[in-house]
C-alpha positions in Angstrom: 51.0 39.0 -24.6 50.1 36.2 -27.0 50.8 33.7 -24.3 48.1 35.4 -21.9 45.8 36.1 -24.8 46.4 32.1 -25.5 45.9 31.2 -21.9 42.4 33.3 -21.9 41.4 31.4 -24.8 41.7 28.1 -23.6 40.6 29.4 -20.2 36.9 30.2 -22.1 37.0 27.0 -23.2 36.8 28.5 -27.0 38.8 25.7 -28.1 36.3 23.7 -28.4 34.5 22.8 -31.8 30.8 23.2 -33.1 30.8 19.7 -33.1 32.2 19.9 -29.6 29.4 21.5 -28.3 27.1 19.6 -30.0 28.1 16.6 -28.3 28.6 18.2 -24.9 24.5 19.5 -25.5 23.6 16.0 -26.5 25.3 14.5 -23.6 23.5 17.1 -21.0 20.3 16.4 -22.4 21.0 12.8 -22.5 21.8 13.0 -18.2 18.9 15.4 -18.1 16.4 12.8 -19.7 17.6 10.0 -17.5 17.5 12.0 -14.3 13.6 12.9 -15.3 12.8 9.5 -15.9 14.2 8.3 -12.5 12.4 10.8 -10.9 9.1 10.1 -12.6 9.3 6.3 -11.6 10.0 7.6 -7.6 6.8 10.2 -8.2 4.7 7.7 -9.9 4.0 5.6 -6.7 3.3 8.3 -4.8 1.1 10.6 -7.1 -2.2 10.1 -5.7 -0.6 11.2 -2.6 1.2 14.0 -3.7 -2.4 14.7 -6.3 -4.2 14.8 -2.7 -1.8 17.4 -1.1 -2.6 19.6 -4.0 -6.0 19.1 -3.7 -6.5 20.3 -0.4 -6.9 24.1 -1.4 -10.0 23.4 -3.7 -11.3 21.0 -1.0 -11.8 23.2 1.3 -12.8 26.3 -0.9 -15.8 24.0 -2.0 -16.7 23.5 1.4 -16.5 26.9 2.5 -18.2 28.1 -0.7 -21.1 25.5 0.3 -22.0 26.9 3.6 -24.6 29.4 3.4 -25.2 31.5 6.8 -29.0 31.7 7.6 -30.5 33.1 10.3 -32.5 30.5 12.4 -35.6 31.8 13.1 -38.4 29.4 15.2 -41.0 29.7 17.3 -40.0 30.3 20.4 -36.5 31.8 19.7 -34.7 29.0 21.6 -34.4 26.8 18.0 -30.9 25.5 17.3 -28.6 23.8 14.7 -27.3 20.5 16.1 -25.0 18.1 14.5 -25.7 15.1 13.5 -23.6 13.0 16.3 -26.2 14.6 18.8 -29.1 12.5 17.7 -30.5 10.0 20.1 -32.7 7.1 19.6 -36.2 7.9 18.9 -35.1 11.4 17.6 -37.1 12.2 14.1 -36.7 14.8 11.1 -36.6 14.6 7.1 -33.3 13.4 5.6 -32.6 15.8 2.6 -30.6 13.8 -0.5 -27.7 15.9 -1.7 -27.0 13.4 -4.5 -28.4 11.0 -6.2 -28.8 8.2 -3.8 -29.4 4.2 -4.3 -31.6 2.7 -1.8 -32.3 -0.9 -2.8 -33.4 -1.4 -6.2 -34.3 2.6 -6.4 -32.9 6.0 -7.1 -33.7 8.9 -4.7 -32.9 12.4 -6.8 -31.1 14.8 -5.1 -33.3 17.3 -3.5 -36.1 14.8 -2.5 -36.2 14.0 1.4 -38.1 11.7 3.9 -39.6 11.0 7.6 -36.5 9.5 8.9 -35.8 8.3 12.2 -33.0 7.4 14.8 -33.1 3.7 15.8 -30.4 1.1 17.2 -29.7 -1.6 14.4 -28.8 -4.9 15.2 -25.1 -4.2 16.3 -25.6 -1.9 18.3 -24.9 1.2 16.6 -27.3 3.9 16.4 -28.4 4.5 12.4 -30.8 6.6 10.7 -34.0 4.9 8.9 -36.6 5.6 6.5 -39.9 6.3 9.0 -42.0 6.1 5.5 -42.1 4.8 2.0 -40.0 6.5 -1.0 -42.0 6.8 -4.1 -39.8 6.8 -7.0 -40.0 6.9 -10.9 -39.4 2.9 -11.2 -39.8 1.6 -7.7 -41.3 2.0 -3.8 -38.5 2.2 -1.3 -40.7 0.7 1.6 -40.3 1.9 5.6 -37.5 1.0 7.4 -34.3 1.1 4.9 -30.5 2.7 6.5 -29.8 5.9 4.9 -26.0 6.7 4.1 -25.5 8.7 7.5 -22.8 8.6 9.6 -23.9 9.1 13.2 -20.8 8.9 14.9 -18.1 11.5 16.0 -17.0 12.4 12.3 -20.8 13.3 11.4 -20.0 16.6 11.5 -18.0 16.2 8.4 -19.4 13.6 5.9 -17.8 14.9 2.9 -20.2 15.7 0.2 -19.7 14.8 -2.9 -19.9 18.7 -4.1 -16.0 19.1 -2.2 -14.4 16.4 -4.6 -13.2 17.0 -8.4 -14.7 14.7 -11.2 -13.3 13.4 -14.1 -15.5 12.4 -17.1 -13.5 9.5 -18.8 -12.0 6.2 -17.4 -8.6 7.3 -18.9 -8.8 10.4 -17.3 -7.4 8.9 -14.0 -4.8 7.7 -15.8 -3.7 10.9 -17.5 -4.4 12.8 -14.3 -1.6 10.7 -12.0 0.6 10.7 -15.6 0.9 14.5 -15.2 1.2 14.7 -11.8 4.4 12.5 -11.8 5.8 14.4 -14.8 5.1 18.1 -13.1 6.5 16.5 -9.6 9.6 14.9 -11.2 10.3 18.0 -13.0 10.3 20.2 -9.6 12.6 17.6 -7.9 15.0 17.2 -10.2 15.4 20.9 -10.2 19.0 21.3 -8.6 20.4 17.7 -11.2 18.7 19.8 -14.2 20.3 23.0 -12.9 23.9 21.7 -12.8 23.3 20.0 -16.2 22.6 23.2 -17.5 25.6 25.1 -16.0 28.3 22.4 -17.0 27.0 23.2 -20.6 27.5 26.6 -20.0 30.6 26.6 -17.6 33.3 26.5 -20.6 32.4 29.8 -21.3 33.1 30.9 -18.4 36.6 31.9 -16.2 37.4 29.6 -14.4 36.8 31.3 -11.2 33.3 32.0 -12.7 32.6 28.4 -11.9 33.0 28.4 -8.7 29.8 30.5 -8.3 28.0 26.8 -9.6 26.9 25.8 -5.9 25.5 28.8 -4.4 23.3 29.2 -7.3 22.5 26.0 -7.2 21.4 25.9 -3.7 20.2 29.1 -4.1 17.9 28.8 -7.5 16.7 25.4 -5.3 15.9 27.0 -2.1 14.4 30.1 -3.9 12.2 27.3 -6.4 10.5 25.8 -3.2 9.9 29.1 -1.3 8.0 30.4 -4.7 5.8 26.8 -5.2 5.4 27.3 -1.1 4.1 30.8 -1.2 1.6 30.0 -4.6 0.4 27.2 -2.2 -0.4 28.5 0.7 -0.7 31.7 0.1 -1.5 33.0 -3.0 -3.7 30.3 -4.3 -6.6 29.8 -1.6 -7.9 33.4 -2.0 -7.6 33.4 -6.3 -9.7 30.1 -5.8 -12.5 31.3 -3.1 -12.8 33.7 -5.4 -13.4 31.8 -8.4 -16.2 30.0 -6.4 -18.1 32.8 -5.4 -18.4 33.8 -8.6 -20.6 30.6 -9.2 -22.3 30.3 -5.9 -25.1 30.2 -7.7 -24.4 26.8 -9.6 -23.5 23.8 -8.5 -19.9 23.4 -9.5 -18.3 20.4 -11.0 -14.9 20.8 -11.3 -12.6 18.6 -13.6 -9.7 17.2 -11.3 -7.6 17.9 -14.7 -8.4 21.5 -15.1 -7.6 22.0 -11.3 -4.5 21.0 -11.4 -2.8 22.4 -14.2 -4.5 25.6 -12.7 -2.4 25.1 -9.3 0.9 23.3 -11.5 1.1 27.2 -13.6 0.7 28.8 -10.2 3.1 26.9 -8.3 5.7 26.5 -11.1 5.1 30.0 -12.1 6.6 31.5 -8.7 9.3 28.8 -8.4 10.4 30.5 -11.4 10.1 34.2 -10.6 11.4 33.5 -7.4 14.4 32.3 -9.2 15.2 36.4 -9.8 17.8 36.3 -6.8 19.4 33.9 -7.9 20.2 34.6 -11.2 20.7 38.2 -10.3 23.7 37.0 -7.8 25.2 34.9 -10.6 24.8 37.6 -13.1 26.5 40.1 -10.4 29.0 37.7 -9.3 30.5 37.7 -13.3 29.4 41.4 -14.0 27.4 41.3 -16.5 24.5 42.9 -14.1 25.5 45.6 -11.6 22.6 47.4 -9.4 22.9 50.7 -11.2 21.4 49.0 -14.2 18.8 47.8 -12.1 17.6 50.6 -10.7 17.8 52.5 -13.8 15.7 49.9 -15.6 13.0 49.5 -13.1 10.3 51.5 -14.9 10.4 48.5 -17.6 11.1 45.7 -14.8 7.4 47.4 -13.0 5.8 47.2 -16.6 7.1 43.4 -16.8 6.3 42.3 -13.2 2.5 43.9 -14.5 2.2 42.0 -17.4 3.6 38.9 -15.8 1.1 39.1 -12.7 -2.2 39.6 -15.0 -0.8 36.3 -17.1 -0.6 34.0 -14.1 -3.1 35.3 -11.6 -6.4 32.8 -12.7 -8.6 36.0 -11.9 -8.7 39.0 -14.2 -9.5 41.4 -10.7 -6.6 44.0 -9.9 -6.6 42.8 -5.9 -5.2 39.4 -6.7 -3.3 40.4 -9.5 -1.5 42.7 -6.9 -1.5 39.8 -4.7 1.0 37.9 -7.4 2.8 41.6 -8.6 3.8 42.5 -5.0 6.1 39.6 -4.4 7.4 40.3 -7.7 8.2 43.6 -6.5 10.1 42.6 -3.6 12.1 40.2 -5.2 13.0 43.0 -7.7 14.4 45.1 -4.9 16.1 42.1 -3.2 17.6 40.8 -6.6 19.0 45.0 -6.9 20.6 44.5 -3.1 22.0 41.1 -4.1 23.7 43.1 -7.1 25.3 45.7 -4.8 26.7 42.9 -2.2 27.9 40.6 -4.8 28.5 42.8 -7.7 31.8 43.3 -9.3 33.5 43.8 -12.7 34.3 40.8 -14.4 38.0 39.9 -14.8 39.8 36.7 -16.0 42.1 34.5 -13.9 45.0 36.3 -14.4 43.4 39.7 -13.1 42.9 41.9 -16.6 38.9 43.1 -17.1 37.1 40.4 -19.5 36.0 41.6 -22.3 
């Protein structure tokens, strides 16, 4: 008996010392940090990229948020809206500024507009021109100057500057593309970070309890994309059009920085939380969790998932709150199924129940 006891001992890896485990931490974390940095290099060279794939949600709530449906109502009840790669030469209208605009040695305020018309410039392209002077507050924009249109197939979307996030300081850029990198390296490294952690934790463990090390890790990794993916696609576009709409009154600047730690909590937010199958198969694989404790817990698990929703949905209204609490819920149930396949009571090596 005190040969098995012995064997279990050494089996849980107790043997080791304080300063054992000290060193083992110090030499995870010392992997960990070079496995980050790596990865931040690789994501550096490609973070305005991967800061322009994040961006395409708020892009295109700030377009949507911009168009305004109004009734066209003329004359003669034939009246329509044509786009701007329709025009012909000779064709005439005023040219509304949206922004602030430099023409020559002057600045045109958003808001103002002119006489403008359609004329073939000297390479043969068709442009649009001033058909009459531009009084400003320091100069006279005389007949005749190019206005920044594009008359060509793409008119129909010239990208205002109201659909792209600001930033007020030069450094700002700087910071912006730091953080990106950081965030991206972080969600990359994932599955090196994971199996850092469990070789810290796998000599306390049976030894048949770390086995279980690479289906969690594939698991947790498969389960961390699939929660970023859902936050992207389809939780955050609806939380964000409704931000807008609150403002559609204003014109909204948005800071590029404040955007994207929004999206970053979001995103990394449901990596985690989808993380709850795979922890609940490792917990249910070593016995520790077992689906009767589940179900008989999930009053406080519903009170959690609640809590947890209203912290990480960015609006306080309970439709998308319920948007982020439902998956929650599902993974719940999931994560109590994954218990009942899986679980079993934890035994050592040799067979006997673990303690």
């Amino acid at each position: 008996m005190d040969a098995l006891d012995k064997s279990e001992s050494e089996e849980l890896g107790s043997q080791m010392s304080f300063l054992d485990h000290l060193d083992e931490l110090r030499r995870r974390l010392v992997n960990s940090v070079i496995i980050l940095v790596i990865a931040f290099i690789a994501c550096w060279f490609a973070s305005q990229a991967i800061f322009n794939f994040l961006s395409i949600p708020i892009r295109k709530a700030l377009s949507e948020a911009q168009r305004r449906e109004v009734p066209v109502i003329g004359r003669t009840g034939d009246e329509a809206v044509r786009p701007l790669s329709s025009l012909r030469e000779g064709d005439t209208g005023r040219y509304i500024f949206s922004e602030a605009t430099k023409l020559g040695t002057g600045v045109v305020q958003p808001g103002a507009s002119v006489n403008s018309i359609v004329v073939t410039d000297t390479d043969g392209q068709l442009s649009l021109f001033t058909d009459e002077p531009i009084y400003t507050n320091s100069s006279v924009i005389p007949k005749g100057v190019r206005l920044p249109v594009d008359l060509g197939p793409n008119a129909e979307n010239p990208g205002s500057t109201d659909e792209k996030l600001i930033v007020q300081t030069a450094q700002e850029n700087f910071t912006l593309y730091v953080t990106v990198s950081l965030y991206t390296a972080i969600a990359v490294s994932l599955p090196l970070l994971l199996i850092q952690v469990w070789g810290f934790i796998s000599p306390a463990l049976y030894k048949h309890e770390r086995s279980y090390v690479t289906p969690f890790v594939v698991l947790s990794s498969i389960s961390f994309v699939g929660g970023a993916a859902f936050a992207y696609y389809i939780l955050f576009p609806p939380a964000v059009s409704y931000l807008l709409s609150l403002g559609a009154d204003f014109r909204q600047l948005l800071r590029a920085t404040d955007y994207f730690d929004l999206i970053t909590i979001i995103m990394l937010a449901m990596g985690l939380i989808f993380q709850m199958p795979a922890i609940s198969y490792v917990l249910a694989r070593i016995g520790i969790v077992t689906p009767r404790l589940m179900i008989k817990s999930w009053k406080i698990a519903l009170i959690v998932i609640l809590i947890v929703a209203a912290v990480v949905s960015p609006t306080g209204d309970i439709p998308n709150m319920m948007l982020f609490a439902t998956p929650m819920m599902v993974l719940y149930v999931v994560s109590i199924l994954i218990a009942w396949i899986f679980g079993k009571k934890r035994v050592s090596d040799s067979g006997e129940a673990g303690a």
